[in-house]
Z-matrix of the N, CA and C atoms (Angstrom, degrees):
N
C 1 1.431
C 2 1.524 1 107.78
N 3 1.395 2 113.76 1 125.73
C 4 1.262 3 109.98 2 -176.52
C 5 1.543 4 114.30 3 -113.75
N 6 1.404 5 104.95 4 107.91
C 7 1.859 6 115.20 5 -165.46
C 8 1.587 7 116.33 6 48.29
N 9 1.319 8 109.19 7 59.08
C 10 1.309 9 94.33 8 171.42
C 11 1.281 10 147.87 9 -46.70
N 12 2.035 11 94.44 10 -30.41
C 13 1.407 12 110.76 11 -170.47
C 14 1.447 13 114.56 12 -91.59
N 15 1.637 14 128.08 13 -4.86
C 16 1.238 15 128.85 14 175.19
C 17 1.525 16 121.50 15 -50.27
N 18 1.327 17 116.10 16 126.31
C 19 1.472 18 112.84 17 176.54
C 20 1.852 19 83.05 18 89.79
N 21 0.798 20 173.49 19 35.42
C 22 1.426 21 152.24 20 135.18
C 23 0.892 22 121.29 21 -71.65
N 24 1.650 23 117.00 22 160.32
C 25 1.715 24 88.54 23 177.03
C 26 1.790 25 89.68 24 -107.86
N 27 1.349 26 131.39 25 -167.44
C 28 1.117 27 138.13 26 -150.33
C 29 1.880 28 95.55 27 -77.85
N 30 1.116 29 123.99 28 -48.73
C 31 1.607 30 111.86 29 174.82
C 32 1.632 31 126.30 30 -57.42
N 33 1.649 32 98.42 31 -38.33
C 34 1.698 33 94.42 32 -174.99
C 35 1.617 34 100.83 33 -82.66
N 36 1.541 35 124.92 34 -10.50
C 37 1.047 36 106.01 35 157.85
C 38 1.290 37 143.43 36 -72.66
N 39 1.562 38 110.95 37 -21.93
C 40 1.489 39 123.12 38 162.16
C 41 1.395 40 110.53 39 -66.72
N 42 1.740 41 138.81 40 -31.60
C 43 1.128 42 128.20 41 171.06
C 44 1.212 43 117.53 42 -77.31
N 45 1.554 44 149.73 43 -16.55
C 46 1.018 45 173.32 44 92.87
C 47 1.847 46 100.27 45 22.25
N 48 1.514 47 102.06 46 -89.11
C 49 1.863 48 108.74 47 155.47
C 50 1.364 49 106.63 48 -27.19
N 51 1.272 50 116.82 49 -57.97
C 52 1.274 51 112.39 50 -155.68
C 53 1.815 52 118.59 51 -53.08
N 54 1.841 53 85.21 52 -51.09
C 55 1.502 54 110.12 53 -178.80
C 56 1.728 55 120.50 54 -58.63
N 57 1.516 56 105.40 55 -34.91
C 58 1.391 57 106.87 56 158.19
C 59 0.854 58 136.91 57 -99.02
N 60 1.434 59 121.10 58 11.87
C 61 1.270 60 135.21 59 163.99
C 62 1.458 61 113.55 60 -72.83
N 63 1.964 62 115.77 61 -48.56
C 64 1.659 63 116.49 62 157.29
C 65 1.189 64 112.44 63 -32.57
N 66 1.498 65 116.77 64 -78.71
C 67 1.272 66 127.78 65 -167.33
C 68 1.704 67 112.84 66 -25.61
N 69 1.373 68 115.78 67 -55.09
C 70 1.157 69 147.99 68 -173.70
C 71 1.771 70 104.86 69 -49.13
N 72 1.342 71 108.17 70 -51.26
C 73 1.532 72 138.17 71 -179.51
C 74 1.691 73 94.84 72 -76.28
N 75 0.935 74 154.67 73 -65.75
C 76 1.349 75 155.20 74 170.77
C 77 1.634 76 112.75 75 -33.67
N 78 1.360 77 126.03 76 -37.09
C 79 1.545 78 136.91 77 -173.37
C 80 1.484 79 104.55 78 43.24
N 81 0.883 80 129.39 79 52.19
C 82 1.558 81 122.83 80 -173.72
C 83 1.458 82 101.85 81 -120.91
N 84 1.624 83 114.53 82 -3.43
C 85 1.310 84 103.44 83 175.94
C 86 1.489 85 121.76 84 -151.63
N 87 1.490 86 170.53 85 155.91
C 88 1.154 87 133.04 86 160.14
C 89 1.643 88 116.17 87 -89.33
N 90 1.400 89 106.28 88 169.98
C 91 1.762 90 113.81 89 -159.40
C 92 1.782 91 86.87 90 -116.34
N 93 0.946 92 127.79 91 148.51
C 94 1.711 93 148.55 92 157.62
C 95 1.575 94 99.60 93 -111.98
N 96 1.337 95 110.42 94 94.60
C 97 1.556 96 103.68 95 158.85
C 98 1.417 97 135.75 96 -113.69
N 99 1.238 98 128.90 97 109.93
C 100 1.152 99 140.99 98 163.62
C 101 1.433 100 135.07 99 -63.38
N 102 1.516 101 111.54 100 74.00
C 103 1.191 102 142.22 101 -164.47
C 104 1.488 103 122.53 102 -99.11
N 105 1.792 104 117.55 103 126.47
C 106 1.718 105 107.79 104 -170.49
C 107 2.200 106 73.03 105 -106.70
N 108 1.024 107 142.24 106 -40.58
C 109 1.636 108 143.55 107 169.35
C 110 1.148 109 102.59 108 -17.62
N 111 1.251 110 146.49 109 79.05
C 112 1.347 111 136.55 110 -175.30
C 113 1.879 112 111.29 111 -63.30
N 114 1.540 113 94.06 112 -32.92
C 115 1.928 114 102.44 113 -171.45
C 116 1.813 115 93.69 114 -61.33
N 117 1.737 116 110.12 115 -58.63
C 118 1.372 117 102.02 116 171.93
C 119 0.920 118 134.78 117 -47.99
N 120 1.684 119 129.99 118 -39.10
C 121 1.116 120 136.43 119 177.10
C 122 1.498 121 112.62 120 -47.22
N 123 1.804 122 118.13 121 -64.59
C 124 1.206 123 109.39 122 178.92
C 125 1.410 124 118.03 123 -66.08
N 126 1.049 125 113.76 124 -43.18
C 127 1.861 126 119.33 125 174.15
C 128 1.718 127 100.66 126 -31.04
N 129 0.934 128 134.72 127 -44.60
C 130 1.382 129 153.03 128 -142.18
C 131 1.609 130 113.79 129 -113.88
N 132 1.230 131 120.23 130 -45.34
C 133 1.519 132 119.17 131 -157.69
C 134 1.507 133 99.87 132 -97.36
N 135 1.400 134 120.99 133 145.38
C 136 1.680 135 118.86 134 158.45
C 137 0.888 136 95.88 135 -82.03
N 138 1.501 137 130.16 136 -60.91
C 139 1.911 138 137.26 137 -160.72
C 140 1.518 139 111.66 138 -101.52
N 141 1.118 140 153.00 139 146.83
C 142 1.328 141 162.17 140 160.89
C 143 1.110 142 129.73 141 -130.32
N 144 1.148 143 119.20 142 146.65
C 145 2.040 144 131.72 143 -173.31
C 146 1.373 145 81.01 144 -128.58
N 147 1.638 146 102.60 145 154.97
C 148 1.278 147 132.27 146 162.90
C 149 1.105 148 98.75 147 -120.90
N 150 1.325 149 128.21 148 121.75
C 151 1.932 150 115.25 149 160.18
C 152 1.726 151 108.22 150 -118.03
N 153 0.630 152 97.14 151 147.47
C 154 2.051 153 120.47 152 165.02
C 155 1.499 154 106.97 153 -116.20
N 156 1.226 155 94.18 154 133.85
C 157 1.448 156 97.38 155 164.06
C 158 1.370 157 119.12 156 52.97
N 159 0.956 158 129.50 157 16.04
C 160 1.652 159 139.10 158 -159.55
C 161 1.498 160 118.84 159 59.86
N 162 1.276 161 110.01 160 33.88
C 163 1.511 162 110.88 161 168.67
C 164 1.246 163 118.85 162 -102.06
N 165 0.930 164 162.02 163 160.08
C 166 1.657 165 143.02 164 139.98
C 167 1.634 166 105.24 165 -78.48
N 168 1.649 167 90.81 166 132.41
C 169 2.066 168 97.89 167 -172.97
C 170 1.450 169 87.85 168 -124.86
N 171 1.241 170 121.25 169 -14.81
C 172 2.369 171 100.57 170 164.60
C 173 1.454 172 94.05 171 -139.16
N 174 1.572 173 116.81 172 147.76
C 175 1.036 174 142.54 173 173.92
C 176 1.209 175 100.16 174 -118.93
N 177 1.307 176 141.94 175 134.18
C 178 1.503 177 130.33 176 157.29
C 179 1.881 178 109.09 177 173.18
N 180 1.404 179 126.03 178 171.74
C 181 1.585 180 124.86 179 103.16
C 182 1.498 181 127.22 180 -7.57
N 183 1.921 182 97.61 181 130.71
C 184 1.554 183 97.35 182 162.70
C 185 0.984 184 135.83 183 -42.76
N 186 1.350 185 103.42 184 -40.51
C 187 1.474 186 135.08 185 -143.20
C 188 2.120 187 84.43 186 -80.29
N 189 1.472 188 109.98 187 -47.74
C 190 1.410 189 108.11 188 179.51
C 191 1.301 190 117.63 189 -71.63
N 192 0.974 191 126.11 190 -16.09
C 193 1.587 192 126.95 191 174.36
C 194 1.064 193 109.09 192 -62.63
N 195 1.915 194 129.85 193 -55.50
C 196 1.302 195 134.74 194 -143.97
C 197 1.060 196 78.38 195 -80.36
N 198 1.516 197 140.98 196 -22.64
C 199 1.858 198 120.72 197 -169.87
C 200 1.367 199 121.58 198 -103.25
N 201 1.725 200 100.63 199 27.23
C 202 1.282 201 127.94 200 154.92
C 203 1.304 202 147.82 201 -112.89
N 204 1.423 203 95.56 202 63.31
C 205 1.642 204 96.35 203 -160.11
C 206 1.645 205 120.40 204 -74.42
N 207 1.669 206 110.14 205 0.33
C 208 1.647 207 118.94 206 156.98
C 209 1.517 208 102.38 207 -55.99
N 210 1.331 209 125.15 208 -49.43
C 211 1.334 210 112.25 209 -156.73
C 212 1.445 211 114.16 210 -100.45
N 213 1.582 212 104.81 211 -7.86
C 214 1.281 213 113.85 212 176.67
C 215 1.732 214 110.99 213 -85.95
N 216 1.586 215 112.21 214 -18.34
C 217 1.653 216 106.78 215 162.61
C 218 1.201 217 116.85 216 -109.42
N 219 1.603 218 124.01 217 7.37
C 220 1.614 219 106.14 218 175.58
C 221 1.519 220 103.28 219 -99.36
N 222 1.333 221 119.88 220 -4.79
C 223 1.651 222 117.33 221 -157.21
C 224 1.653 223 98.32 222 -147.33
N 225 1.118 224 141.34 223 -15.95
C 226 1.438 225 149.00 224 154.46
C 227 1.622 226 132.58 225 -95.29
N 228 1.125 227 113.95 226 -1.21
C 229 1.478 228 117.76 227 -171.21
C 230 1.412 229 129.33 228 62.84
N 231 1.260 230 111.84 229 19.20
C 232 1.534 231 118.93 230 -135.75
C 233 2.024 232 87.07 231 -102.13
């Protein structure tokens, strides 16, 4: 899925979450999401890449991202 949530406004983006969040709950398939939503992103992802520029600058877990707040303010705005 590539940015699903762009252009949403704040509700169809929670149904949006919502909808791949089922999917997610079903395991019957895997999801590729291409997400600028960072809250969705983690809400959503087991595994994550960060890329710049076409590099990848985080490889990891959610759970490892949030305990990166270098990479979460030089490359996320965060």
């Amino acid at each position: 899925m590539d940015e699903p949530t762009e252009g949403l406004s704040p509700l169809f983006v929670k149904e949006v979450g919502r909808a791949i969040q089922s999917l997610k709950k079903e395991g019957k398939l895997s999801i590729l999401l291409v997400e600028q939503n960072l809250a969705i992103g983690l809400k959503l992802a087991d595994y994550m890449y960060i890329m710049n520029k076409g590099v990848i600058v985080f490889e990891g877990l959610s759970d490892e991202l949030l305990k990166r707040p270098d990479i979460q303010s030089t490359y996320l705005g965060v």
